[in-house]
N, C-alpha and C positions, 0 to 999 in steps of 0.2 A: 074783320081781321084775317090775316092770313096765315097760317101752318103748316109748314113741311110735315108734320107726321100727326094724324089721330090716333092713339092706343085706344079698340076697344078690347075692354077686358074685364072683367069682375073681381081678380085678385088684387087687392088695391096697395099690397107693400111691392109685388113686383112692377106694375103701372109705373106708380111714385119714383122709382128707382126707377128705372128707362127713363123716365121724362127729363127727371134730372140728371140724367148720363146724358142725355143727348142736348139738352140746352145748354152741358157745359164745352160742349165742342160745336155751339157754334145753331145749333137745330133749332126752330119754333117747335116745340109738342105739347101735346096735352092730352090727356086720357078721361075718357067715360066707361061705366061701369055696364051698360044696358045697350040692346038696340036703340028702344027710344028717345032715349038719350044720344044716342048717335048719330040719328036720324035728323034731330032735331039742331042737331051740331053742326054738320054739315051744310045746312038749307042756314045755317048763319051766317057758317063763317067758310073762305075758300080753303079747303083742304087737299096739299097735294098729292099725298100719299095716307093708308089708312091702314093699320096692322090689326089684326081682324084674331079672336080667339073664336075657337069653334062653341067649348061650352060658354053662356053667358048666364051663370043659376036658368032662371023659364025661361029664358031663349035661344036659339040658337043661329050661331056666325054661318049657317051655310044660307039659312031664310035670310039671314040679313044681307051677306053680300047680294042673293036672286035681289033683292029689293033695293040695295046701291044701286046695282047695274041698269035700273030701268032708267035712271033723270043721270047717272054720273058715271064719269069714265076714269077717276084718279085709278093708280094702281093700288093693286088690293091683296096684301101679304099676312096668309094663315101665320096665326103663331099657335102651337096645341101643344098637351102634351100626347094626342091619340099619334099614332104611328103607322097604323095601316096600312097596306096601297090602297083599300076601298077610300079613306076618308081622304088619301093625296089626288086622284083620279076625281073624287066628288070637288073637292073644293077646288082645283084647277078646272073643272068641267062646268063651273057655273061661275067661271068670269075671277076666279083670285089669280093674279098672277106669279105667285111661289109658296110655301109652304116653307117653313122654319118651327123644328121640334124645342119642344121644352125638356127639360131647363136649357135654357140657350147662352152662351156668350155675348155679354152687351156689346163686346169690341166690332164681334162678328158682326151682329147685327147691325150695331151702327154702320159697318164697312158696306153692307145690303143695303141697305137702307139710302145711303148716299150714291151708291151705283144707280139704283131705281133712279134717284131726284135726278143725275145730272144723264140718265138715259132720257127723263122726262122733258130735261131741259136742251138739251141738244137738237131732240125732236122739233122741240118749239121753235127754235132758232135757226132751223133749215136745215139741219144737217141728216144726212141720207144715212138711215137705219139698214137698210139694205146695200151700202155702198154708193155706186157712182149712176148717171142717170139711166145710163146704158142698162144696167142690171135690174132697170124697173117693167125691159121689154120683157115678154112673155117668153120663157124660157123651155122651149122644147125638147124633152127630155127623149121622147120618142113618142110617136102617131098616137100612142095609148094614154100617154102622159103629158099635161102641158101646164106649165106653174106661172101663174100671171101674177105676179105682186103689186103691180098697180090698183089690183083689183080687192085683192089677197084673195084668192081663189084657185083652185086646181080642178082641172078639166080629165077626168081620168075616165076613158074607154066612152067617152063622145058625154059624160053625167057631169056636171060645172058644183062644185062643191065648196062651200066658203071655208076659209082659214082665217084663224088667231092670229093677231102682228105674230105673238114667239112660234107659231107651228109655221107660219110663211116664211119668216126667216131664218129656223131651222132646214125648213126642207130646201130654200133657197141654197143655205150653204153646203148642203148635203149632198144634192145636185151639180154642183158647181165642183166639185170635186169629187170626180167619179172614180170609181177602181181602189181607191188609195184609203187605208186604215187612221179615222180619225179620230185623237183621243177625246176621252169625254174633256179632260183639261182645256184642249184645242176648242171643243165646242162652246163650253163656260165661257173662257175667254174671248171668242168670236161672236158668239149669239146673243148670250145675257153681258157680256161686259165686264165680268168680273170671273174670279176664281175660287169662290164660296156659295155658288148656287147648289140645291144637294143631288142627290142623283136620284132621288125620290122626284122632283121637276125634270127634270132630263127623261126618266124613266117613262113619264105619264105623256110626255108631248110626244114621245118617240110612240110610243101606245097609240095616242089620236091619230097622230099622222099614218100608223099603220091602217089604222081601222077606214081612214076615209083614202089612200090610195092602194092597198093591197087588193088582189081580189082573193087573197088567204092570210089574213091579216097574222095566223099561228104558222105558216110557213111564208114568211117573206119575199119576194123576188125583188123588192131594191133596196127594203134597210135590213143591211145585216149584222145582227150583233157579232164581236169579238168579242167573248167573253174576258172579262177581266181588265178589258183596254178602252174598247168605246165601240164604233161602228163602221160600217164599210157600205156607201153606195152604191149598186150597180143600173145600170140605165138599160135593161135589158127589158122588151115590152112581158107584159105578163097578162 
């Protein structure tokens, strides 16, 4: 059988209530309390998306995504109430792709939620994630830097480094628009698709992508924050 969305989670009146907020708009879900349970959910049934809690009582959502990620590629969204940037940085670093704070908005999340599916589904149906086909040649930033999305890879100072689809087509559009101050709003809405991604996801990609193109990833030379607004590219080698 097939499901748009797996709740794993251990709290079982919040579980129950998302399930049935989303199956009245339309959603397949259903929630498990356990990895193993999850695990075993999965390898039955096709799941397209999987909302993922960090604490699970003896387990834990970050061992469990490492262990999604080996056999399955659905998208994989933290829901916790931890807050951290350690624990947004860890769970986007081993393969989630978002993070959503407790208590949360069901409206919200369903809005995420179906962004994800019909990103998922666009994909599938050929539609170009990065734009047009032109935009999938190797993008020459300058001699130092060269961002290839075909590959999803970045070639920085002659060292070939792989990129995340969301860090390739962040830096895709980053690149693509050089000089000019872009808000984090602009980004949400160009990259992820929506305008409720949080800035705790924005914050942690921008991080990656510094750590594997800067050569001072704490003094920038192409992503520049504006504080208070979003970021500014500059294509100057470094």
């Amino acid at each position: 059988m097939k499901y748009d969305c797996l709740i794993v989670d251990d709290e079982r009146a919040l579980s129950e209530s998302t399930c049935e907020y989303f199956t009245l708009f339309g959603l397949r879900a259903a929630w498990v309390a356990s990895a193993a349970e999850c695990l075993t959910f999965v390898s039955q049934h096709e799941v397209s998306l999987i909302l993922l809690d960090i604490n699970l009582g003896g387990d834990s959502g970050f061992e469990l995504c490492t262990r999604l990620r080996t056999n399955w590629a659905m998208p994989i969204i933290f829901i916790s109430a931890r807050t951290s940037d350690d624990d947004v940085l860890l769970a986007l670093g081993i393969g989630g792709d978002d993070y959503v704070t407790k208590p949360y908005s069901l409206a919200v999340l369903l809005a995420k939620v179906k962004a994800v599916l019909k990103r998922q589904q666009d994909a599938a149906g050929g539609v170009q994630a990065l734009g047009t086909t032109e935009e999938f040649d190797p993008l020459v930033v300058n001699p130092n830097l060269i961002i290839d999305p075909s590959r999803m890879a970045v070639t920085v100072r002659g060292r070939v480094m792989d990129l995340k689809a969301m860090e390739c087509k962040l830096l895709v559009y980053l690149a693509q628009n050089p000089g000019r101050v872009i808000t984090k709003e602009e980004l949400f809405r160009q990259v992820w698709g929506d305008l409720i991604t949080s800035d705790n996801t924005l914050n942690v990609h921008i991080r990656h992508l510094r750590m594997k193109i800067e050569n001072d990833p704490k003094n920038p030379a192409y992503i520049h924050t504006v504080w208070g607004v979003g970021y500014r590219f500059t294509g100057t080698s470094s």
